[in-house]
Each structure stands twice: as C-alpha cells, then as structure tokens.
N, CA, C and O atoms as a printed pandas DataFrame, in Angstrom:
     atom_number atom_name residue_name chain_id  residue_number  x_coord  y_coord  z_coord
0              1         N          UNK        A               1    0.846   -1.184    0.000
1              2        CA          UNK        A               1    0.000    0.000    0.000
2              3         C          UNK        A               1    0.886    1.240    0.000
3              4         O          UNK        A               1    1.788    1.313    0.834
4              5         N          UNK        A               2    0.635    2.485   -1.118
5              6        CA          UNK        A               2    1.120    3.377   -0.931
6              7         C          UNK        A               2    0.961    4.008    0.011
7              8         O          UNK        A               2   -0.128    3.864    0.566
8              9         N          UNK        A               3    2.018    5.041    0.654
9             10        CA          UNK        A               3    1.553    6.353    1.362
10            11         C          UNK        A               3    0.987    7.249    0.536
11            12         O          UNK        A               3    1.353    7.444   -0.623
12            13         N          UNK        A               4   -0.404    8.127    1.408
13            14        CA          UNK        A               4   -0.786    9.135    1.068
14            15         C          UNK        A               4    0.141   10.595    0.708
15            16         O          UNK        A               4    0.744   11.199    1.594
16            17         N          UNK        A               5    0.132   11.070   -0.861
17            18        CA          UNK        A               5    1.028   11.924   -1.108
18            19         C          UNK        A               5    0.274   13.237   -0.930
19            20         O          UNK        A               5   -0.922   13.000   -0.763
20            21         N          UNK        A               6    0.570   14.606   -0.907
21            22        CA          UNK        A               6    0.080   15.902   -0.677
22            23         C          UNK        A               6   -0.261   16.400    0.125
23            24         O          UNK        A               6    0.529   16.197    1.047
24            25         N          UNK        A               7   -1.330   17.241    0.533
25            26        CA          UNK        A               7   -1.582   17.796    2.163
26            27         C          UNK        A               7   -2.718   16.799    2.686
27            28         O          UNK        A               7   -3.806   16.580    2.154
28            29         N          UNK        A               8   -2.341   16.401    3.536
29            30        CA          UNK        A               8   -3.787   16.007    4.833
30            31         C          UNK        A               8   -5.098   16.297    4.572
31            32         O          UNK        A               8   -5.238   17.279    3.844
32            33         N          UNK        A               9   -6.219   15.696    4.973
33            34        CA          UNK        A               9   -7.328   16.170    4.649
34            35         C          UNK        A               9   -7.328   17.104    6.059
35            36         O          UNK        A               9   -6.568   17.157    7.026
36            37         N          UNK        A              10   -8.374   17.699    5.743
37            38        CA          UNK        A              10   -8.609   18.859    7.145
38            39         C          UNK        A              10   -9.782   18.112    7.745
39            40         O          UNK        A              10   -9.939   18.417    8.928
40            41         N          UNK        A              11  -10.739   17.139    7.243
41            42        CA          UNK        A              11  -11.532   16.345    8.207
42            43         C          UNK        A              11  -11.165   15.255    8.161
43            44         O          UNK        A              11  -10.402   14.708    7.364
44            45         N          UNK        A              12  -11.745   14.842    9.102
45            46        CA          UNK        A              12  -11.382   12.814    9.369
46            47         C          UNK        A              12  -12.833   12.396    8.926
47            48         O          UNK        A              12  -13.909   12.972    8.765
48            49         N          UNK        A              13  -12.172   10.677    8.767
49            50        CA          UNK        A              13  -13.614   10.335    7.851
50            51         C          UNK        A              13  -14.687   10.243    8.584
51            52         O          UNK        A              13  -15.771   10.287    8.002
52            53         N          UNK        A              14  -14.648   10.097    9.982
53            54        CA          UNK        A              14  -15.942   10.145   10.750
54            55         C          UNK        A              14  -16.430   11.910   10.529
55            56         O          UNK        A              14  -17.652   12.061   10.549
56            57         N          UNK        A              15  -15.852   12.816   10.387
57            58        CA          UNK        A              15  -16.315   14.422    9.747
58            59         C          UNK        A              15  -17.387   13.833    8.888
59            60         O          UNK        A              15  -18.587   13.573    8.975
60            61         N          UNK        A              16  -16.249   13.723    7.870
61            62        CA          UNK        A              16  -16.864   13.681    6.377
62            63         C          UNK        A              16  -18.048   12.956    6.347
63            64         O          UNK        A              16  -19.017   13.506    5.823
64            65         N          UNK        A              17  -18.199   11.601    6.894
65            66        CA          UNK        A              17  -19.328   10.782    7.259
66            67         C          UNK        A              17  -20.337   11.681    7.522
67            68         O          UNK        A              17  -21.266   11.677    6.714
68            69         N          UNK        A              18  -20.387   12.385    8.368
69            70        CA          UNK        A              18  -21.049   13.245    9.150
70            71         C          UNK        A              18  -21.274   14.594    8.173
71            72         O          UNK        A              18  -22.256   15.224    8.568
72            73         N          UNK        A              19  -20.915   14.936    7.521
73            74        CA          UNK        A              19  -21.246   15.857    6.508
74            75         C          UNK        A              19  -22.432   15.208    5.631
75            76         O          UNK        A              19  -23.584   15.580    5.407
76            77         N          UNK        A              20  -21.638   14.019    5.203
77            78        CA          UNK        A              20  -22.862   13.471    4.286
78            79         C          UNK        A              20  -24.295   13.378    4.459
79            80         O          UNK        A              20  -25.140   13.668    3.612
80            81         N          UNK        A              21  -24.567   12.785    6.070
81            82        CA          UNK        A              21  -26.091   12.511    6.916
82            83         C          UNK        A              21  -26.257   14.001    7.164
83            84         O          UNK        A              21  -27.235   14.267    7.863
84            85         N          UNK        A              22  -25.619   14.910    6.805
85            86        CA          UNK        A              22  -26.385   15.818    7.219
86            87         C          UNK        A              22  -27.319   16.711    5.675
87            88         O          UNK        A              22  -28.293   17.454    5.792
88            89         N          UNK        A              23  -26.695   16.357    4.485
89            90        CA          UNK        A              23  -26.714   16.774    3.444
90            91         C          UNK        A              23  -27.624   15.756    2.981
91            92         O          UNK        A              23  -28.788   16.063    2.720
92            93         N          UNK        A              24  -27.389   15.089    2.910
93            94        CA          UNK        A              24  -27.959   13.622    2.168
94            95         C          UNK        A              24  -29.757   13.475    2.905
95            96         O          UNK        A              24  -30.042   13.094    4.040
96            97         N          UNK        A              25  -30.655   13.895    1.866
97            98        CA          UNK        A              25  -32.078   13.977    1.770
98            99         C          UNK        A              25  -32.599   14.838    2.741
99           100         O          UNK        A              25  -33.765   14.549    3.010
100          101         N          UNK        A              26  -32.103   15.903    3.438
101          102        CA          UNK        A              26  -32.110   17.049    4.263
102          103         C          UNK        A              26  -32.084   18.490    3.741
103          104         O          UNK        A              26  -31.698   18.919    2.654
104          105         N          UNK        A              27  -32.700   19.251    5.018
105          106        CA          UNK        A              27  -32.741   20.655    3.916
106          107         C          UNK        A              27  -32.224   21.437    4.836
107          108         O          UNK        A              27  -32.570   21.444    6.017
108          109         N          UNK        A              28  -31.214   22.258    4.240
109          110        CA          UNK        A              28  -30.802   23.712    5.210
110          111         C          UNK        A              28  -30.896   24.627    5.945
111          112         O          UNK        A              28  -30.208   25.564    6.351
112          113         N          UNK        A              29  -32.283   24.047    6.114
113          114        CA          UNK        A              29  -33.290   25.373    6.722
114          115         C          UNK        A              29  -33.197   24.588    8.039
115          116         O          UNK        A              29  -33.181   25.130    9.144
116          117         N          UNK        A              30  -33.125   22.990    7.781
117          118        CA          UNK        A              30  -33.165   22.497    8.999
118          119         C          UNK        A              30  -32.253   22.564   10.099
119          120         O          UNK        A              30  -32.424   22.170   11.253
120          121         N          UNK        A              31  -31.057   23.231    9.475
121          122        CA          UNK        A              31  -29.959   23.785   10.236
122          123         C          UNK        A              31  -29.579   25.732   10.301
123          124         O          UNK        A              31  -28.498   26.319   10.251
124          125         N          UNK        A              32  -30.528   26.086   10.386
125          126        CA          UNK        A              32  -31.300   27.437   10.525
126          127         C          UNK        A              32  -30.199   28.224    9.007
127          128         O          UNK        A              32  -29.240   28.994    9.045
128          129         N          UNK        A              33  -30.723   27.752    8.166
129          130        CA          UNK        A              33  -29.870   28.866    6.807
130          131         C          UNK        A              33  -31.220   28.988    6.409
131          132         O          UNK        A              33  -32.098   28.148    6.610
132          133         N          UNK        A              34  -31.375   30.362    5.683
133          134        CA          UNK        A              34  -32.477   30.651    5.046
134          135         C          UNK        A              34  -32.742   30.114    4.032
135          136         O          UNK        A              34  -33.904   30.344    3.696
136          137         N          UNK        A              35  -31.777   28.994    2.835
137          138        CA          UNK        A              35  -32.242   28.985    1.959
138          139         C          UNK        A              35  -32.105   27.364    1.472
139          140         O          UNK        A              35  -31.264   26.507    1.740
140          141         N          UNK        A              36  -33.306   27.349    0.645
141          142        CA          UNK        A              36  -33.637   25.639    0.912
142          143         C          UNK        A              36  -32.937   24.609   -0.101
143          144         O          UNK        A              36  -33.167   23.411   -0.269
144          145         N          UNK        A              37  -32.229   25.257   -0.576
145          146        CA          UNK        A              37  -31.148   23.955   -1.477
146          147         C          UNK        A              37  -29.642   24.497   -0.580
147          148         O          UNK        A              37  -29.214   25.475    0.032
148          149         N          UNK        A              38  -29.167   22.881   -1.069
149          150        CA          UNK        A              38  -27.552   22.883   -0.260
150          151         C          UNK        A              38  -26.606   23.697   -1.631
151          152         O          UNK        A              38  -26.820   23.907   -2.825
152          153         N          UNK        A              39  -25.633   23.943   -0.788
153          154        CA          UNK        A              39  -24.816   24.925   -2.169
154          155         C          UNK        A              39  -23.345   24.597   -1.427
155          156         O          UNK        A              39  -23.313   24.209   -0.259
156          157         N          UNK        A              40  -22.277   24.770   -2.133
157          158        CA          UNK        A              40  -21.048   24.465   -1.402
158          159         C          UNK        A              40  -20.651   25.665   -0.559
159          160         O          UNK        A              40  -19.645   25.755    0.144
160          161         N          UNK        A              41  -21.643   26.608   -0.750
161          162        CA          UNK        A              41  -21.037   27.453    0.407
162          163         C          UNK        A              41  -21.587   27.726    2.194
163          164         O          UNK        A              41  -21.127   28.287    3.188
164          165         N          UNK        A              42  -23.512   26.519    1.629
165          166        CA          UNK        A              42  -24.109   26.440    2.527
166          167         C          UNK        A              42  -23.184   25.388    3.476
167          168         O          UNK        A              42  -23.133   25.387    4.706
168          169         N          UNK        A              43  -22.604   24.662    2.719
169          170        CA          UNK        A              43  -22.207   22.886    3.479
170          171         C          UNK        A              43  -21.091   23.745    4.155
171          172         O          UNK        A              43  -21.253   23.895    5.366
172          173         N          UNK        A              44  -20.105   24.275    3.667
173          174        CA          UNK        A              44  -18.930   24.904    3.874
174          175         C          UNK        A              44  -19.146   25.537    5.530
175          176         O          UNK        A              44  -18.343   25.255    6.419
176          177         N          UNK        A              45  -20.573   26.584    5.800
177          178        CA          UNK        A              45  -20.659   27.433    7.004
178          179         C          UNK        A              45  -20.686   26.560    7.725
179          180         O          UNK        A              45  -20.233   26.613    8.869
180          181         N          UNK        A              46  -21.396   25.250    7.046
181          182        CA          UNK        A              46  -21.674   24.016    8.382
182          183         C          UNK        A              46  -20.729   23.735    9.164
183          184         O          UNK        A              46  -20.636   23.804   10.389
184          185         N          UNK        A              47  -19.457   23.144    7.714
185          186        CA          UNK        A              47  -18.690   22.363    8.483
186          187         C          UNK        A              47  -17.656   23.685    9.667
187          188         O          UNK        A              47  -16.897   23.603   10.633
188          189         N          UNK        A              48  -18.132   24.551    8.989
189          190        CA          UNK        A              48  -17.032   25.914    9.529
190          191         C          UNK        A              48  -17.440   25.462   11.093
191          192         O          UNK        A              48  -16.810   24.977   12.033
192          193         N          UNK        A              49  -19.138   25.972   10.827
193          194        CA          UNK        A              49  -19.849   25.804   12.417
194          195         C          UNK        A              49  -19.456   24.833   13.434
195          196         O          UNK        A              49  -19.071   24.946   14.598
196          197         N          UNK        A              50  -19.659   23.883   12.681
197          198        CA          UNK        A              50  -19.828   21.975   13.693
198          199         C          UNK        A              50  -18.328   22.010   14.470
199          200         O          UNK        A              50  -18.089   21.903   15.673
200          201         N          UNK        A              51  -17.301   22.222   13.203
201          202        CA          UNK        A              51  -16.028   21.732   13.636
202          203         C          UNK        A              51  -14.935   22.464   13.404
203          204         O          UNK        A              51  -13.799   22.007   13.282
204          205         N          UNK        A              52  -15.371   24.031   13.314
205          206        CA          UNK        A              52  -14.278   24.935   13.212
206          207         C          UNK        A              52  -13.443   24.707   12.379
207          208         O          UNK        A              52  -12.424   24.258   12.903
208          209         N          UNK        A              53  -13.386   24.792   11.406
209          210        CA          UNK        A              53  -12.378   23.961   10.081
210          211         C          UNK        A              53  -13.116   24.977    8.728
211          212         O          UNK        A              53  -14.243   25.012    8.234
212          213         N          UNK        A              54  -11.994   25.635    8.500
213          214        CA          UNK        A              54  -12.238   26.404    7.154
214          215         C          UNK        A              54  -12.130   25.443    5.800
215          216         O          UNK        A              54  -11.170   24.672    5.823
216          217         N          UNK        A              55  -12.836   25.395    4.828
217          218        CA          UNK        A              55  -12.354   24.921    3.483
218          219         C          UNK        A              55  -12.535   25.873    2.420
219          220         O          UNK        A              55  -13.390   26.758    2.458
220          221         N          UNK        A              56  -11.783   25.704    1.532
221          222        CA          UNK        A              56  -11.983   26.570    0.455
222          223         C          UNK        A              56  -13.670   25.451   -0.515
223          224         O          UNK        A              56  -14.211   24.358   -0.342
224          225         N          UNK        A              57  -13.817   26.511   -1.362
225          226        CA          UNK        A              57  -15.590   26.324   -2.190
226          227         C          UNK        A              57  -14.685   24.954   -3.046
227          228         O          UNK        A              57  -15.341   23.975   -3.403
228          229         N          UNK        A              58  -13.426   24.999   -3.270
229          230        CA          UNK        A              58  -13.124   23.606   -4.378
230          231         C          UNK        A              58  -13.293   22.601   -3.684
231          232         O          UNK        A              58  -14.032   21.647   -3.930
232          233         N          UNK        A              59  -12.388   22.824   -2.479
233          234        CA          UNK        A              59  -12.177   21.621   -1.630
234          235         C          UNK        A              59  -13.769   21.008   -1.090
235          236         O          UNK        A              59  -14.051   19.810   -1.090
236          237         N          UNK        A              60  -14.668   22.070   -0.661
237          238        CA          UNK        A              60  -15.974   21.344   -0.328
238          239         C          UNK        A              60  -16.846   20.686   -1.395
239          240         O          UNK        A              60  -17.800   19.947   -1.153
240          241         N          UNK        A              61  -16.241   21.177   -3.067
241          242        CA          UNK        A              61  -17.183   20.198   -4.111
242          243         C          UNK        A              61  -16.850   19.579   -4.165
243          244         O          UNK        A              61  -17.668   18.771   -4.603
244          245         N          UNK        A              62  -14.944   18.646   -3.836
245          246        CA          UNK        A              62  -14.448   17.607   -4.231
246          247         C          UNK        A              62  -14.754   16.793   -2.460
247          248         O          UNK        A              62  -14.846   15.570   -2.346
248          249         N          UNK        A              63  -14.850   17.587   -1.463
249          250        CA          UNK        A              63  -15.611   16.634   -0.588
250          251         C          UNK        A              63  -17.238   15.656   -0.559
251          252         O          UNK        A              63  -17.710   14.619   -0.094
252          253         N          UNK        A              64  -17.622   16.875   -1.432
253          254        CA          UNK        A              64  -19.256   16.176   -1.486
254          255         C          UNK        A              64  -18.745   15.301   -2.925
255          256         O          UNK        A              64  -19.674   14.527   -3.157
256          257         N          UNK        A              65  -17.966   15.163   -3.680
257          258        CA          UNK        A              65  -18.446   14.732   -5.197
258          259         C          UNK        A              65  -17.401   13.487   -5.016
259          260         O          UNK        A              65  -17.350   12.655   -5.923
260          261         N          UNK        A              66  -16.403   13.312   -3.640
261          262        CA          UNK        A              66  -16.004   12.205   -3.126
262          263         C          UNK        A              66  -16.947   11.153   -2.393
263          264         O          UNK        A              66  -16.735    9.941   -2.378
264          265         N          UNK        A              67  -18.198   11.906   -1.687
265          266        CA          UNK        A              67  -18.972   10.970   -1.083
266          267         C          UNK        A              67  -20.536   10.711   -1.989
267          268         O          UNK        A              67  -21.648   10.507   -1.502
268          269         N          UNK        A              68  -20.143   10.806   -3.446
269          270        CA          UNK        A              68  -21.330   10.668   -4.646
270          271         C          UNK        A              68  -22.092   11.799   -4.548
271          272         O          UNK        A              68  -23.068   11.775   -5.297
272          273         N          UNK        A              69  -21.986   12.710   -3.928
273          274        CA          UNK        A              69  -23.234   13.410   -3.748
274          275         C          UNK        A              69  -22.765   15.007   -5.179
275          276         O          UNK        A              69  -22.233   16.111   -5.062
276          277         N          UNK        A              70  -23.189   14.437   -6.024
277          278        CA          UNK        A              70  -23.052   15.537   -7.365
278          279         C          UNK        A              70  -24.179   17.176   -7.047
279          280         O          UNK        A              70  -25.122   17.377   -6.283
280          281         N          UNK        A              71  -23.528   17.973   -7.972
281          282        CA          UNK        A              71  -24.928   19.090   -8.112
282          283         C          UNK        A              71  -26.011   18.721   -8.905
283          284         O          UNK        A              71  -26.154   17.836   -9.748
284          285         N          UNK        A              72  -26.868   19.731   -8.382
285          286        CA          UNK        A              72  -28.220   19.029   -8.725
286          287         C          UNK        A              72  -29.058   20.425   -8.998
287          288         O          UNK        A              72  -29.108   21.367   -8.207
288          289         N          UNK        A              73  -29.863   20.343  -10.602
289          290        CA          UNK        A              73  -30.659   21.507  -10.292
290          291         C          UNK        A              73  -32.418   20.834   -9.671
291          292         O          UNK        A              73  -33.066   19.789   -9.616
292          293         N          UNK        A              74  -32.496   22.095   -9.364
293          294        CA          UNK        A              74  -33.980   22.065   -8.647
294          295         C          UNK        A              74  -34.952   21.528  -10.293
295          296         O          UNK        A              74  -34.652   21.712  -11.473
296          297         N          UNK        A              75  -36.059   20.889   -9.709
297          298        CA          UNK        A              75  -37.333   20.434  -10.223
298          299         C          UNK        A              75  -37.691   21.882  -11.085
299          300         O          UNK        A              75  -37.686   22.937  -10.450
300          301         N          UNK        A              76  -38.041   21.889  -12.740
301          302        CA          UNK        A              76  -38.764   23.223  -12.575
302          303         C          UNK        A              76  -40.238   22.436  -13.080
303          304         O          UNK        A              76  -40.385   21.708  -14.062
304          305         N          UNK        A              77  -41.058   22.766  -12.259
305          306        CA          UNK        A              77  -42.557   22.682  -12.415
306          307         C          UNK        A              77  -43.756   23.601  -13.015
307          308         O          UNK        A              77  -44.256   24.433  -12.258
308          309         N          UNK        A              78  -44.093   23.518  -13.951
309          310        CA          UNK        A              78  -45.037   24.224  -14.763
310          311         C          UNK        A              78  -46.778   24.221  -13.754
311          312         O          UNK        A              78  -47.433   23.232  -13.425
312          313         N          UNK        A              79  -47.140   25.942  -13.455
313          314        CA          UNK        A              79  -47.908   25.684  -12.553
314          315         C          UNK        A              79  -48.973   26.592  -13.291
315          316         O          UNK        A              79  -49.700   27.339  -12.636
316          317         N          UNK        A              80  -49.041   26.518  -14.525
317          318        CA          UNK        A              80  -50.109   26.704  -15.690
318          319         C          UNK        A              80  -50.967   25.708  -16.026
319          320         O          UNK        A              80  -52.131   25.989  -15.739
320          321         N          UNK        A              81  -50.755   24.246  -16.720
321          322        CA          UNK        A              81  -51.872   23.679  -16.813
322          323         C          UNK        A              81  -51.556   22.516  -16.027
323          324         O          UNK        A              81  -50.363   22.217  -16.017
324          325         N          UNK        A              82  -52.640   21.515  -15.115
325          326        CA          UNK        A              82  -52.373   20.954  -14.618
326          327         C          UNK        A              82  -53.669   19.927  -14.485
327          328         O          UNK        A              82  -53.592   18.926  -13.772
C-alpha cells in the first residue's frame, strides 16, 4: 500500500461521514440557513460551524463529489396547466 502523497485532509472520515447525513435527503433550513437547497457554500458554514475547520468552495465540491453526492438543479414545475 502506498503512502498518502500531498496535504492532509482537514476532516477525518468520521467528519466527512457526518457531513454526508447531514446533506444527504435534508434541507438547510433544517440547520437554521435561510435557503432551501444545499450549495457548497451552505455545506462549507456548516462544516465551519460543527467543527471549526475552514475549506476553500473547491475543496468542499471535491468533498461532497467524493462521497457521490453531485450538483443538482432544482425540479422546474409548470404551474399553468395541470
């Protein structure tokens, strides 16, 4: 097994775990942000909040797009004929 080459992650995988259940089929509001889709800058205040740990906006898309969780646009729903 190789050693890990470059910088350290700044969370451990029980974090990251823990990022995911909080993102994963949940809404932001439920963690008092005003606005109801996740965004990498919403996840970002989280993890700032929970565990004092800054990330930059790259590092938090390649955290979520490490644990499958891709962007996603919203549903658009036609509320003309129905």
């Amino acid at each position: 097994m190789r050693k890990d080459t470059g910088r350290p992650r700044r969370l451990t995988a029980a974090e990251e775990r823990q990022v995911f259940i909080w993102v994963n089929g949940k809404n932001p509001r439920q963690y008092g942000f005003d606005f109801g889709l996740w965004t990498r800058q919403i996840v970002r205040e989280l993890i700032d909040q929970k565990f004092a740990v800054q990330l930059s906006l790259a590092s938090v898309g390649v955290l979520l797009s490490r644990q499958g969780l891709t962007p996603q646009k919203p549903l658009q729903r036609s509320f003309g004929s129905q």
